[in-house]
DRENMI-182561 format. One record per residue (C-alpha): x, y, z; residue number from 0; chain. Coordinates in steps of 0.25 Angstrom, whole numbers. Example, Ala and Ser with C-alpha at 12.3 -4.5 7.8 and 13.67 -1.06 7.14 Angstrom:
2
       x       y       z     i   ch
      49     -18      31     0    A
      55      -4      29     1    A
***
This chain:
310
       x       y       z     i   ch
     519     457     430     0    A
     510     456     416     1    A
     506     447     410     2    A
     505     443     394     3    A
     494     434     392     4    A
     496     428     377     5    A
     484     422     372     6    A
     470     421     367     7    A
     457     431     367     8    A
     445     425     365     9    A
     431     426     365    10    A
     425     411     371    11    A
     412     406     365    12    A
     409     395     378    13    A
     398     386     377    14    A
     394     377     387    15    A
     388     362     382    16    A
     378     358     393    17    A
     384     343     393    18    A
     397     335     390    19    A
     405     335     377    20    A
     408     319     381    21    A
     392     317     380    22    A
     393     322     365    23    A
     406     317     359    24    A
     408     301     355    25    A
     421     296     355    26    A
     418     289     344    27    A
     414     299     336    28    A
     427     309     340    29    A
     432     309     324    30    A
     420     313     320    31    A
     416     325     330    32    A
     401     330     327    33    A
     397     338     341    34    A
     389     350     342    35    A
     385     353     359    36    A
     375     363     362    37    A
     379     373     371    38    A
     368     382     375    39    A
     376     390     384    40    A
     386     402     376    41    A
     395     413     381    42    A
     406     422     373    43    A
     417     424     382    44    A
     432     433     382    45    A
     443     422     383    46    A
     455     418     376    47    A
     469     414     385    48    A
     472     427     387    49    A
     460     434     390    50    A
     455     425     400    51    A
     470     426     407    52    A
     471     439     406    53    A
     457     444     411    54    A
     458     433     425    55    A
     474     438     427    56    A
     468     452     426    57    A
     458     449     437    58    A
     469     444     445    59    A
     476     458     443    60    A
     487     453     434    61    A
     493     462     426    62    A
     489     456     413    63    A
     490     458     396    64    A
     483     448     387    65    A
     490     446     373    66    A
     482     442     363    67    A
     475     443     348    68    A
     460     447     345    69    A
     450     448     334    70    A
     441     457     329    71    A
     430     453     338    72    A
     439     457     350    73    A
     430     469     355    74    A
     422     463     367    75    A
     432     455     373    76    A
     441     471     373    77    A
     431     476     378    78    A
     429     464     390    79    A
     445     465     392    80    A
     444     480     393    81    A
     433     477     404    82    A
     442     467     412    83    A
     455     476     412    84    A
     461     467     403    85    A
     472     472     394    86    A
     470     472     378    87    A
     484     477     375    88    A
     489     466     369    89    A
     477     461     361    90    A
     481     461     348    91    A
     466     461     337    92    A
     468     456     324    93    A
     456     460     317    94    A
     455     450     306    95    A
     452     438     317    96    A
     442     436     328    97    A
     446     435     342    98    A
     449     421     348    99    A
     435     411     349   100    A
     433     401     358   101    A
     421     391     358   102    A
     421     383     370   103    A
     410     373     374   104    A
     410     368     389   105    A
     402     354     392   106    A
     398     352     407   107    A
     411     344     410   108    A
     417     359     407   109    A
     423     352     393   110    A
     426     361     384   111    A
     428     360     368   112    A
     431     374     363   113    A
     434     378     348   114    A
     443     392     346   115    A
     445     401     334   116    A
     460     408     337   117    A
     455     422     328   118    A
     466     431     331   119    A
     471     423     341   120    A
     480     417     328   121    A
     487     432     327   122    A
     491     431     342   123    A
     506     430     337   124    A
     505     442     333   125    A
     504     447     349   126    A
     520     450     353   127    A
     522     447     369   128    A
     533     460     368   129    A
     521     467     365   130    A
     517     466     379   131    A
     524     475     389   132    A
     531     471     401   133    A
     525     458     403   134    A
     530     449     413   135    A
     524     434     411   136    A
     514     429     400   137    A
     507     418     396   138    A
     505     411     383   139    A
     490     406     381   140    A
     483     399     371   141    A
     483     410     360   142    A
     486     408     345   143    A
     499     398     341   144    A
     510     409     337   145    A
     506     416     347   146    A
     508     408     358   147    A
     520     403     352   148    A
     524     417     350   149    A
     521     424     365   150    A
     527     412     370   151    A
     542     414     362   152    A
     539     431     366   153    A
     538     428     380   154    A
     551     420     381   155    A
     558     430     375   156    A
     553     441     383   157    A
     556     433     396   158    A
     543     434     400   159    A
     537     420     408   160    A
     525     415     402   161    A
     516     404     403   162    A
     513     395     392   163    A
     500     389     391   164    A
     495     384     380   165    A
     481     381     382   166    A
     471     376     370   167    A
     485     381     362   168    A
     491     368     364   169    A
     488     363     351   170    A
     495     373     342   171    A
     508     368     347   172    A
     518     356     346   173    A
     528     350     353   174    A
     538     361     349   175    A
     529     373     350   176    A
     526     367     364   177    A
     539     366     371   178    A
     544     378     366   179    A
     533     385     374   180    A
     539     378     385   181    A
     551     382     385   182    A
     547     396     383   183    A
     537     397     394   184    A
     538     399     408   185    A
     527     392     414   186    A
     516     381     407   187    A
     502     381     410   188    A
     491     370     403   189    A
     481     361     408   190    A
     481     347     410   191    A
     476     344     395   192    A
     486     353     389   193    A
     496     349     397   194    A
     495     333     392   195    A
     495     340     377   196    A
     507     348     381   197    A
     514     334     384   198    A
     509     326     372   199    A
     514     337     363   200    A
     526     339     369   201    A
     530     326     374   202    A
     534     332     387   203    A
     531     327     400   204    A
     525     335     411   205    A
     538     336     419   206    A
     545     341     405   207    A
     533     351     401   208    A
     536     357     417   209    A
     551     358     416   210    A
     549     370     405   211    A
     542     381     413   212    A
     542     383     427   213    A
     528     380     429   214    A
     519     370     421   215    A
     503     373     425   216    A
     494     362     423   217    A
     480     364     425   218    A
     471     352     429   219    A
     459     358     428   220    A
     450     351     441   221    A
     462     347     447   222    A
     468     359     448   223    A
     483     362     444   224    A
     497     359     444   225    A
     509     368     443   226    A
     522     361     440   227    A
     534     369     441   228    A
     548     364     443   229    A
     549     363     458   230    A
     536     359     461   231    A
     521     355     457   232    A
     510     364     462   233    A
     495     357     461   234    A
     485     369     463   235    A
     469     365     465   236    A
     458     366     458   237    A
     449     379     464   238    A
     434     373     466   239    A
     426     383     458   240    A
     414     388     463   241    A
     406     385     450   242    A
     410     379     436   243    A
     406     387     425   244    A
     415     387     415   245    A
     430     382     413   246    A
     434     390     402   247    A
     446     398     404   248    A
     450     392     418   249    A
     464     389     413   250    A
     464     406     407   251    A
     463     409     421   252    A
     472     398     428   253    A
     483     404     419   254    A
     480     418     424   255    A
     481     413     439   256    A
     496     407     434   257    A
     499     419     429   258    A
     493     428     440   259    A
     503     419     450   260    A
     516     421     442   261    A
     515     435     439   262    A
     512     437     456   263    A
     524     428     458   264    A
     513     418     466   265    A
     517     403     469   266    A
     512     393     461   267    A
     503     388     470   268    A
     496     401     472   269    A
     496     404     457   270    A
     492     389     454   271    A
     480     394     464   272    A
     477     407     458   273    A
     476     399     446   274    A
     466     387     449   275    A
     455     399     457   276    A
     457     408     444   277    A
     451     394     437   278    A
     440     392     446   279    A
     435     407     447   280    A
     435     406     432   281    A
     427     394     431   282    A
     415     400     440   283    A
     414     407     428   284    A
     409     406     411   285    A
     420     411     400   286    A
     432     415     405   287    A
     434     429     409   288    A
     421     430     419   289    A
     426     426     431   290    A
     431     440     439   291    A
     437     444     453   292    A
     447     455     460   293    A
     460     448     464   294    A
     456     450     479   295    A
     442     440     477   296    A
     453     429     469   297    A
     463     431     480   298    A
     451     429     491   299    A
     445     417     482   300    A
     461     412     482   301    A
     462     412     496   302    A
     449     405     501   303    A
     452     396     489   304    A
     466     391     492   305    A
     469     399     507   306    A
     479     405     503   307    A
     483     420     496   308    A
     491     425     486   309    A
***
């Protein structure tokens, strides 16, 4: 199977505060936010939705095309795909933008307040899924508003399953923009926090939300994860990580264990497995393409982790 990763590129700016954001912020003072936190630690990262996906499904062996649009500043992140065997084929540049660009800053509680400029990430529209050849499942990630919107109406009308997961995207959309992608989706993927903003906007309940696709995913972060499909709820642990080093882009690499399962037709306890290790691993590492490994070393790492094989 190949999979369509619709979605942001980006180059991360991560900054890490060497305290807590709640030590710094008075509730009494929220309608008049003044803050500025020193953050002597900096990095320039590759990221982005689909570029985090796509390079940890690529590790895994997945057969993999990221779909996306780029700036003018593009050059090192080609060059750093070209590196990891990642496929630019469906990179569309538009050279009167910059690329997507993240600011995130992490406290010690791993908090993050992060600040984006979209750059050409606005153009995604303009990426067609029938551009991409013999696709057989996708996923639409947080990426500009008519594109998300658009990949999500061209997947449906190709037939071809797709996760749905909107991500920091959720607020560009309504209760109407939000339903529809339920209905047009194949399976839902958010975590807990979205999930509660996918239910105020919606008025749906949880039972509701699920009876759309055939699996709703809902991360919980230290608590793991549950699956909910419509014969039976799956809870899948937390892996302990070895070390924590940064959470950014542990949800990027969740979805590609989800995917990694459905496209090897794995159960969903398995894949929900594959899922929670692929977060841990990533956060042993800073940004959110470092972390590496063969599929034999994640298979072995699977096995001592959970006893089991796939």
């Amino acid at each position: 199977m190949t999979a369509l990763i619709c979605g942001s590129v980006a180059f991360d700016t991560i900054m890490v505060f060497h305290d807590h954001f709640k030590n710094h912020i008075l509730p009494d003072k929220i309608h008049m936010l003044n803050v500025s936190f020193l953050a002597p630690d900096m990095r320039r990262e590759f990221g982005g939705c689909a570029g985090n996906i796509a390079y940890t499904l690529n590790l895994l062996g997945g057969d993999v095309v990221p779909m996306a649009t780029v700036g003018c500043d593009f050059s090192p992140y080609a060059e750093w795909m070209d590196k990891c065997g990642v496929s630019r084929k469906y990179l569309k540049v538009i050279d009167e933008t910059y690329t997507g660009q993240a600011f995130i800053t992490t406290d010690q509680d791993d908090n993050q307040i992060t600040a984006f400029h979209p750059g050409a990430m606005g153009e995604s529209h303009l990426n067609k899924v029938s551009d991409a050849a013999g696709i057989t499942i996708g996923i639409v990630s947080p990426d500009g508003r008519d594109g998300m919107i658009e990949h999500a109406r061209q997947f449906k009308e190709a037939n071809i399953p797709f996760i749905f997961d909107p991500g920091q995207g959720m607020p560009l959309f309504g209760k109407d923009d939000l339903i529809t992608f339920l209905e047009q989706a194949t399976w839902l993927t958010v975590n807990d926090y979205e999930m509660q903003l996918l239910l105020d906007k919606t008025g749906l309940t949880p039972a509701e939300v699920s009876s759309y696709v055939d699996a709703l995913i809902v991360t919980l972060g230290s608590e793991g994860a549950e699956i909910i499909t419509q014969d039976k709820t799956f809870m899948i642990p937390v892996v302990e990580a070895k070390s924590i080093e940064d959470p950014t882009g542990c949800g990027d690499v969740f979805r590609s264990g989800l995917l990694y399962g459905l496209m090897n037709d794995l159960d969903w306890e398995i894949t929900g497995r594959i899922a929670s290790l692929l977060g841990s691993i990533k956060i042993e590492h800073n940004g959110t393409q470092n972390h590496s490994f063969t599929l034999e070393e994640f298979k072995a790492r699977f096995q001592a982790e959970f006893g089991m094989t796939f």
